[in-house]
N, C-alpha and C positions, 0 to 999 in steps of 0.2 A: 560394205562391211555389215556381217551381220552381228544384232546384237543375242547375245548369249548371257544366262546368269553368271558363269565361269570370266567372263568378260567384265560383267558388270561388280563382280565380284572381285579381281583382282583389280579395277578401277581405283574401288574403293582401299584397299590395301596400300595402293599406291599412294593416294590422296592422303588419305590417312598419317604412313610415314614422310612425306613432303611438311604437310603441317605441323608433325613434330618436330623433325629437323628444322624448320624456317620459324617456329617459335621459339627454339632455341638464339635465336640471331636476333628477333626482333617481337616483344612481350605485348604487342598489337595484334587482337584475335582477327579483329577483320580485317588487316589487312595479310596476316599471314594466311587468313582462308582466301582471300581471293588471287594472293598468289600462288597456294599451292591449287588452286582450283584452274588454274591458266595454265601452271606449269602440268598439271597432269598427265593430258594426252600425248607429250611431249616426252615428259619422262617414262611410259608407260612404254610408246614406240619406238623409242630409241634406246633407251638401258633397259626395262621389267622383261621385254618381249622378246628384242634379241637373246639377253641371259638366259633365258626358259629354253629356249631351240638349239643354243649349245649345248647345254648341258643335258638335254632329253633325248630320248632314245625313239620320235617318232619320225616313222616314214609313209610314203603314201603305197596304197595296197592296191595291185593291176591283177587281172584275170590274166593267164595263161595264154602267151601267144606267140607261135613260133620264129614271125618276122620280130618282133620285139626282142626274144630270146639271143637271136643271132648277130641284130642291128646294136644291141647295147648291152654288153657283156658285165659293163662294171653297176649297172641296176639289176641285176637279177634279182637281186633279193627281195624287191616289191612286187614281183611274178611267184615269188617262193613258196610263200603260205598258201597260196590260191592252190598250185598245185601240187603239191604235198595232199590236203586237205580235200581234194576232190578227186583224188587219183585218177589225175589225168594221163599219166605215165604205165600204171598197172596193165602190165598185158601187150604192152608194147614187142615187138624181137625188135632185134638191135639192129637192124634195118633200118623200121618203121622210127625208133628212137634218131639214131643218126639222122634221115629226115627231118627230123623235127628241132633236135637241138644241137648238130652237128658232130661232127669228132670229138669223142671222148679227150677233156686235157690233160689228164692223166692216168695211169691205172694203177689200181691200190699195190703194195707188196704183201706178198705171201711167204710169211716166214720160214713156214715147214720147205716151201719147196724151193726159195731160194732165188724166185722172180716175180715178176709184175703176175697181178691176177688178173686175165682175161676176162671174169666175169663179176669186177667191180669197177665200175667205170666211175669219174669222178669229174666234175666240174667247179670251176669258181663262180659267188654269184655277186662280187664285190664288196665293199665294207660299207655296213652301215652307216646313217650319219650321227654323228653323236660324240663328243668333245673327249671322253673319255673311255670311247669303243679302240678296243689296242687288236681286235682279232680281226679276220676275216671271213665269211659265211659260203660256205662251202656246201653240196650236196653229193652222196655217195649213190650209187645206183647200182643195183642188186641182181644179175640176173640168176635164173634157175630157169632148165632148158630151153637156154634162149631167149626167154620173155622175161619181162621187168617183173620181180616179185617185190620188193620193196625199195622205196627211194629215202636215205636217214640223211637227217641234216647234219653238219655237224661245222666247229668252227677253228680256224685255227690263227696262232698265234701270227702277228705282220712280221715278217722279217726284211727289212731294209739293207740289201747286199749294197758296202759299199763300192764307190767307183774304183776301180783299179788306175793306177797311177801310169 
């Protein structure tokens, strides 16, 4: 484990509220410090730290890789920023794309004309984690003649079809 000021700092926090709560019980300073001082790393790793990871919206960030791409469909999203960010897609034809990130899973609709737009291809990159994440993170990908001009995030709402009877 490494130690961090953020660490050492929510410690204290922790310590802190223990001591108040277990004085409230028992008007004994030292014995309430040294039991909130035992019970700390205890209450810190099983209720402060899980609580922060549910409720937080972080995940770990991977560089761009097309066996990863294709092998784990519901982490994309930890490859996302990476390439987005470094346009790794720009300039691709949709060959060279298919190679890389396989079959388009959908294609966008085109209102005026009344079908699928051949030249917006669209993939899922799975749901974030995060206790109160309700969307799904999705990227649109853009071409003009043939070659990837822009790749736009964007995220949409989870919809749970129920089971048919």
């Amino acid at each position: 484990m490494i130690i961090t000021p953020s660490l050492i700092v929510f410690l204290i926090i922790v310590f802190i509220a223990l001591f108040l709560f277990l004085n409230t019980i028992d008007r004994r300073k030292w014995l309430t410090g040294i039991i909130a001082l035992l019970l700390t790393p205890i209450a810190y790793f099983y209720v402060f730290y899980p609580f922060i990871n549910i409720i937080s919206n972080y995940h770990h960030q991977k560089y761009f890789n097309s066996e990863l791409w294709v092998d784990n469909p519901s982490l994309r999203y930890e490859i996302m920023d990476h390439m987005i960010t470094s346009d790794t897609l720009i300039g691709l034809t949709k060959r060279d794309l298919e190679n890389r990130l396989g079959t388009y899973e959908w294609l966008s609709w085109n209102d005026v004309k009344k079908q699928h737009d051949s030249t917006k291809w669209n993939y899922g990159l799975g749901i974030e984690p995060g206790a109160f994440n309700k969307k799904k993170e999705c990227i649109e990908i853009i071409f003009k003649n043939n070659t990837v001009a822009t790749v736009v995030p964007y995220q949409e709402i989870i919809n749970y079809d129920k089971a048919e009877e």
